[in-house]
TORVEXRO-36908 format. One record per residue (C-alpha): x, y, z; residue in three letters. Coordinates in steps of 0.001 Angstrom, whole numbers, plus 500000, padded with zeros to 6 digits. Layout:
TORVEXRO-36908
XYZALA;...
***
This chain:
TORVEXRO-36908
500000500000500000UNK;502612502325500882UNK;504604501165497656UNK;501499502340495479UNK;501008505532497544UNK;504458506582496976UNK;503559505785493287UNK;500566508003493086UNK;501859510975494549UNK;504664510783492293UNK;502309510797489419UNK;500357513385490470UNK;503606516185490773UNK;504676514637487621UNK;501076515445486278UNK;501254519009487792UNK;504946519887486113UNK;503849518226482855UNK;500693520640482878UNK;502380523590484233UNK;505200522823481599UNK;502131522476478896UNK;500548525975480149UNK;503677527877479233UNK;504138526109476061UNK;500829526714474887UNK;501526530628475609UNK;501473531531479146UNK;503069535221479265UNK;506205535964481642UNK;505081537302484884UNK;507031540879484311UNK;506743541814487800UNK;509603538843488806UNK;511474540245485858UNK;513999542626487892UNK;515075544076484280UNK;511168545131484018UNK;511270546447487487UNK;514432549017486931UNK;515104552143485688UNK;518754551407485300UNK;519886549804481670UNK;521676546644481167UNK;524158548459479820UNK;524873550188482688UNK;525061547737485517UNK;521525546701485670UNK;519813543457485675UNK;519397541883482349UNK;516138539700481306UNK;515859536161483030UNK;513377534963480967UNK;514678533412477292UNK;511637535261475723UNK;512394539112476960UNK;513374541593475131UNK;513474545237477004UNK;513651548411474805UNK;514422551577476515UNK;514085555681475571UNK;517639556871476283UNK;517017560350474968UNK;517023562007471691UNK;516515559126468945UNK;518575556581471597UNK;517546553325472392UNK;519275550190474789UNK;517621546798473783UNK;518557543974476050UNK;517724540356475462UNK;518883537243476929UNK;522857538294477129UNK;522805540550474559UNK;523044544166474312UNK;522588546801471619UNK;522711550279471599UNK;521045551987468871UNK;522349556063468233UNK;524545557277471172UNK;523899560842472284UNK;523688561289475744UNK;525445564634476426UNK;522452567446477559UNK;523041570797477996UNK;520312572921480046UNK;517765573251479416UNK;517351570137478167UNK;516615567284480778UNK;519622565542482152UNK;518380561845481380UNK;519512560793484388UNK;523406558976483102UNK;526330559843481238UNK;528669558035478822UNK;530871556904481463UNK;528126554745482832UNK;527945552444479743UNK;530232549736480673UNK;528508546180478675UNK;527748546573474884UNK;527865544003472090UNK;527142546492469621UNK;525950550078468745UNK;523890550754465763UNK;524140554186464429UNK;521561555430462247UNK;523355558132460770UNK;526397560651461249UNK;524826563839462717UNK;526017564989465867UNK;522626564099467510UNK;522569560598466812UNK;526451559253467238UNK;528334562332469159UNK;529035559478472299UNK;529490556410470038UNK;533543556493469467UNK;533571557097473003UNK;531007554379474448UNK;532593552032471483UNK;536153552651472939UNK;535401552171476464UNK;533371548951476274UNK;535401547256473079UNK;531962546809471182UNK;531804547414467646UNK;530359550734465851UNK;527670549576462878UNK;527154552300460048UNK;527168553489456825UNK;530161554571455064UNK;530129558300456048UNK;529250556750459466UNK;532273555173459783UNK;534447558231458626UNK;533348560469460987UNK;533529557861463842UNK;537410557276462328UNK;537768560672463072UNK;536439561329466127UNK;539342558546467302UNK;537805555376466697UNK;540073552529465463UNK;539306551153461973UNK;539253547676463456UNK;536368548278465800UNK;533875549677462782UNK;531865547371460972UNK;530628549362457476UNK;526730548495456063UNK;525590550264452839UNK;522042548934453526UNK;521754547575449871UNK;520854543488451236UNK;523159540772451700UNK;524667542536455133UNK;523279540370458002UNK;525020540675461035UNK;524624538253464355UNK;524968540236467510UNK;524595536643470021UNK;521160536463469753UNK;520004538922467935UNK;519805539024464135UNK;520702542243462286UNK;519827543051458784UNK;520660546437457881UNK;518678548395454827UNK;519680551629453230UNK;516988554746454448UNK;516678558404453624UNK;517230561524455933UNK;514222563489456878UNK;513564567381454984UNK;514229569534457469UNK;513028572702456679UNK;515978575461457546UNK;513216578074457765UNK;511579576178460422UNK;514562575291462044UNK;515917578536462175UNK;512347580239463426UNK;512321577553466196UNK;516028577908467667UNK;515121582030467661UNK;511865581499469651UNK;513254578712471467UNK;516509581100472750UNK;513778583990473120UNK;512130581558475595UNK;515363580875477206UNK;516464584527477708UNK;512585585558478982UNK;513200582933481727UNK;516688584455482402UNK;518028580762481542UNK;520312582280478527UNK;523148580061478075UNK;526877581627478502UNK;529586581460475848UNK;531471578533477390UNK;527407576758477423UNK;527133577397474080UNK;531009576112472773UNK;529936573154475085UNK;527013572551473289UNK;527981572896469826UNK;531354570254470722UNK;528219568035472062UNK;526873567970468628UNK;530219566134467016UNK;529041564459464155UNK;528959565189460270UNK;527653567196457947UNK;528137565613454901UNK;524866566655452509UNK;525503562955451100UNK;523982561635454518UNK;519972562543453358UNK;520710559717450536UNK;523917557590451505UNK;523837558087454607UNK;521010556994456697UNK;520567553227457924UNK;517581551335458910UNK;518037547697460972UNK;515675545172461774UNK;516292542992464648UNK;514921539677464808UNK;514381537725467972UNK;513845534325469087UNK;510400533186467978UNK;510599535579465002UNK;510152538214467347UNK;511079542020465449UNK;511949545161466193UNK;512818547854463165UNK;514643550962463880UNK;514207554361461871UNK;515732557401463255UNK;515029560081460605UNK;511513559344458312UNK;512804560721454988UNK;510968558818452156UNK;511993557846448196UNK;509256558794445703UNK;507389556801445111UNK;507024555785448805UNK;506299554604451217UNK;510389553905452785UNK;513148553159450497UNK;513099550674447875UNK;515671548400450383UNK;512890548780453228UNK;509824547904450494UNK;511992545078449738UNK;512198543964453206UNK;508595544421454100UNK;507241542624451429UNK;509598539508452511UNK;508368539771456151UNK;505320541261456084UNK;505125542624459650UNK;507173543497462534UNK;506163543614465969UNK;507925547006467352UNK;508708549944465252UNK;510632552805466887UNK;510217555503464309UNK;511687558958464301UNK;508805562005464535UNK;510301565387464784UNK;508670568704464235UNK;511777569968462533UNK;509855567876459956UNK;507431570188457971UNK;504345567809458122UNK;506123565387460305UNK;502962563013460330UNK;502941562324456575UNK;506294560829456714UNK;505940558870460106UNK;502552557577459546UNK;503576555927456454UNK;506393554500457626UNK;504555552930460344UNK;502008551432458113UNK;505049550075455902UNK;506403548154458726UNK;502879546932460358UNK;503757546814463621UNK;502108545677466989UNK;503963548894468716UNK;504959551860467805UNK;507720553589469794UNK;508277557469468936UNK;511746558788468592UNK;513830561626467806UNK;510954564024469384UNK;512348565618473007UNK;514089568275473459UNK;517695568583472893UNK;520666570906473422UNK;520462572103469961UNK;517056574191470740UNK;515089571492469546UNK;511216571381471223UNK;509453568907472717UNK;507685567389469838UNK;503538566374470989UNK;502614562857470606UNK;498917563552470915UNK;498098564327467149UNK;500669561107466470UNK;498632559244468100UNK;495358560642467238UNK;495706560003464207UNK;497446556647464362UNK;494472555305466255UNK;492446556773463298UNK;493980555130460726UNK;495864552119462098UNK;493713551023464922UNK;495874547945465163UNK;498886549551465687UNK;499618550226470008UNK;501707553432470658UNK;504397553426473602UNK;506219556611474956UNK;507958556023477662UNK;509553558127479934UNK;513848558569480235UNK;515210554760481079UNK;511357553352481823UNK;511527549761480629UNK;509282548459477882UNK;509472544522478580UNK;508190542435475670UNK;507292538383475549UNK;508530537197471985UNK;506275534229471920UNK;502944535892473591UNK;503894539094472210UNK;502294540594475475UNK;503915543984476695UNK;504800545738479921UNK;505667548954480758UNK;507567549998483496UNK;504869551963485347UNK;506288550656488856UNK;510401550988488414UNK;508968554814489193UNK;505896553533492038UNK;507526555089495162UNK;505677551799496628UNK;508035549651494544UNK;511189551185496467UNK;514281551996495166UNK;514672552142491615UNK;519249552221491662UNK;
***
């Protein structure tokens, strides 16, 4: 009796594991709040926990069009500008706190998007991805040859990062309107000097030294890089940080190309920027090109240069209008975004800044 007791209950915890085991393999979602890297406002890349669970990927906003993606032991940087000058928001880091990288992806050469990425790419050994004036400028700004890997964006250029899949396609820059530009920096300095908040000479050297970067007029066409990042379970994520377009659009023929092979992705972080002139007829596009799940704005706070705050309300007004199916995300500075690749469920880090979660560092 005691023999076929022993026996039962042994079945019975084999029964529970084997339906427990069939729960999470018919799609159970990670529980995100025992995910610590879902619970943090600190970035793998600096120090903080990475994902536990094989099937999380965590994007998050680093500032300007910056992103850190984390997943499994993998980490990518995408654009690396972190340098803010008041009055733009500090984001809460510097450069010197990036310490593990396995690669940083660099849209394109302006100051804005790769001033930090010689530096970061130095410090942590991980290699620089661009185009070709990409890598120039980064060659200039001290980087060693030997740490740059060079896309054109033209197909045939996949690149394995660990576990995450690269495939880099050629883009196009965004038409920003000088008019615009130059009306916005004048109001934008009249604001500053109103509020007595005028920046001093030695503010403004800093700043423009912060912008480090090219200006090669080659970068609207040759220039500008798009990557799509492919996860276990055919997870995606595409990354756009300028939305120029080819005509005929929508995207660039390489991007058309990829879309129609795919078909969908699950996360688009796409670039909106008032500097722009009818930013939404670009973006939108875009973002119905790559049929995403999410959309994740970029390129739209404010910046040292006298950029504004860009709203997302008329984004997403009219996204919800016109692609009902596609979710927009804007996190805050550092907030996680925590994705499940299989159940394609998403979390955002609403408590890593709950005073009743506790400390956040």
């Amino acid at each position: 009796m005691q023999k076929w007791l022993s026996a039962l209950r042994a079945l019975t915890v084999t029964s529970v594991l084997l339906t427990q085991s069939n729960i999470l393999a018919q799609g159970a979602t990670i529980d995100f709040s025992k995910e610590p890297a879902c619970q943090s406002l600190t970035g793998t890349s600096m120090g903080g926990p990475a994902p536990k669970s094989p099937r999380l990927v965590v994007v998050r906003y680093l500032g300007s069009s910056n992103h850190e993606i984390a997943y499994r032991n993998t980490v990518l940087l995408l654009n690396a500008h972190y340098a803010r000058t008041p009055p733009a928001r500090p984001l809460g880091f510097t450069r010197d706190d990036v310490k593990k990288v396995d690669a940083i992806l660099i849209g394109h050469a302006h100051g804005d998007h790769m001033s930090d990425a010689p530096y970061v790419a130095q410090h942590t050994g991980a290699p620089l991805v661009g185009a070709p004036i990409t890598a120039a400028q980064a060659m200039k700004m001290g980087l060693d040859e030997k740490q740059i890997m060079v896309v054109t964006g033209r197909g045939g250029e996949v690149k394995k990062f660990k576990d995450i899949t690269v495939e880099p396609m050629l883009g196009m820059h965004g038409d920003t309107s000088e008019a615009v530009a130059r009306a916005q920096t004048a109001a934008y300095r009249s604001l500053l000097a109103a509020a007595a908040l005028t920046r001093t000479p030695e503010q403004e050297a800093k700043a423009r030294q912060e912008q480090g970067g090219s200006n090669d007029p080659r970068i609207t066409e040759e220039g500008v890089i798009s990557y799509l990042m492919t996860f276990d379970n055919n997870f995606r994520v595409i990354f756009r940080d300028t939305s120029g377009m080819e005509t005929p659009g929508p995207g660039t023929v390489a991007e058309r190309a990829m879309m129609q092979k795919i078909g969908s992705t699950d996360v688009a972080i796409v670039a909106y920027s008032i500097l722009v002139p009818q930013a939404q007829t670009t973006t939108v596009p875009l973002v119905r090109l790559y049929n995403p799940r999410y959309y994740l704005p970029t390129h739209h706070d404010e910046v040292a240069a006298g950029r504004f705050d860009t709203p997302m309300e008329p984004l997403f007004l009219r996204l919800r209008d016109e692609l009902p199916n596609v979710h927009p995300i804007s996190p805050l500075y550092r907030e996680p975004v925590c994705f499940d690749t299989q159940t394609k469920a998403v979390y955002v880090g609403e408590s890593a800044r709950d005073p009743r979660a506790g400390s956040t560092k």
